[in-house]
N, C-alpha and C positions, 0 to 999 in steps of 0.2 A: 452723136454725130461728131461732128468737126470741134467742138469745145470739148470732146473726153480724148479725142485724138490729140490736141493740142497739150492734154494735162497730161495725160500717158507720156508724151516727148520731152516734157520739162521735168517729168516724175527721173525718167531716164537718166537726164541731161545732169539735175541734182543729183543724182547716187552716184554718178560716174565722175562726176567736181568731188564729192564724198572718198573715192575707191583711192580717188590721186593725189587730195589734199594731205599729205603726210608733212611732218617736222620732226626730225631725228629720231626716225622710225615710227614714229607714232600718229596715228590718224587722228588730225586737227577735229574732223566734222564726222562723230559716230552717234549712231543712235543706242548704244551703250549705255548704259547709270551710270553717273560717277561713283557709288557708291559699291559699285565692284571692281573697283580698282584701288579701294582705301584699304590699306591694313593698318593695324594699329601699331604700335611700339615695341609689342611681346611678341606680334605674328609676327614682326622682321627681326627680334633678337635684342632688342635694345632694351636696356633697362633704366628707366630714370634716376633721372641725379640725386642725390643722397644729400639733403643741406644741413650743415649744421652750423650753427650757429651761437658762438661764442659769449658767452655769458658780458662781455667787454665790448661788444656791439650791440648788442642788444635794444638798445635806444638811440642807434646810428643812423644817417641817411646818405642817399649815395643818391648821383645825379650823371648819367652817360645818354649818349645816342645812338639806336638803333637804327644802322642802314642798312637793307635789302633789296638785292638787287631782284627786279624783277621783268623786265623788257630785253629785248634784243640786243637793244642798243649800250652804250657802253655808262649812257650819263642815266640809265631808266633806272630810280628806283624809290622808297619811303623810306622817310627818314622819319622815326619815334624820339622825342626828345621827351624825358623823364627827366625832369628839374630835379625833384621830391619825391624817394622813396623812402617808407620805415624799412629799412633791412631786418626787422624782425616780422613784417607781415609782409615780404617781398613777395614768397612763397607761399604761405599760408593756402593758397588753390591748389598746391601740387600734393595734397594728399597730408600735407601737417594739419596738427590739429592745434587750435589755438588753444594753451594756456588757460586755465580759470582758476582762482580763486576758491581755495577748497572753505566749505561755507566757517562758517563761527561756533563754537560749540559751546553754551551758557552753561553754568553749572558747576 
C-alpha cells in the first residue's frame, strides 16, 4: 500500500539526487565498483622508477615531509613526516630484492 508508495518516491527521489550529483564530470553517488575504474601503472603506460642506489649511501638516512593535497579547499591536506629512513631499504617494496649474504663455504 502507502509504505511501498512512499519507498518507490524516495527510491526515485535517491537516483534522481544520483543522476545530478556530478563533480567535474564525474558522478559523486554511483552504484558502480570502484574497482572498475582502477587501472594499474602498465594499463596507463607508466613505468616505475628505477632506484639505484650508490654504493656511498648505502647506510644513509634521509628525513622529509609528505604533503598531499586532498580536499577542496586550499588549507585540506596530510602531511607524512618521515624523521628516519634507511635509503637502502627505502624501496625495498618496489620490487628490489634485498641483499643476503651468500652462505660460508668450510673446507
Amino acid at each position: 500500500g502507502s509504505i511501498q508508495i512512499e519507498i518507490e518516491q524516495l527510491t526515485d527521489e535517491i537516483n534522481r539526487i544520483a543522476d545530478q550529483a556530478q563533480y567535474n564530470q564525474m558522478h559523486m553517488l554511483s552504484n558502480k565498483s570502484a574497482s572498475q575504474n582502477v587501472r594499474t601503472a602498465e594499463e596507463l603506460g607508466m613505468q616505475p622508477a628505477k632506484i639505484n642506489t650508490p654504493a656511498s649511501l648505502s647506510g644513509s638516512q634521509a628525513s622529509w615531509t609528505l604533503r598531499v593535497h586532498v580536499g577542496a579547499n586550499q588549507d585540506e591536506a596530510i602531511a607524512v613526516n618521515i624523521y628516519a629512513a634507511n635509503v637502502a631499504n627505502l624501496f625495498s617494496g618496489e620490487g628490489a630484492q634485498t641483499a643476503q649474504a651468500a652462505p660460508v663455504q668450510e673446507g
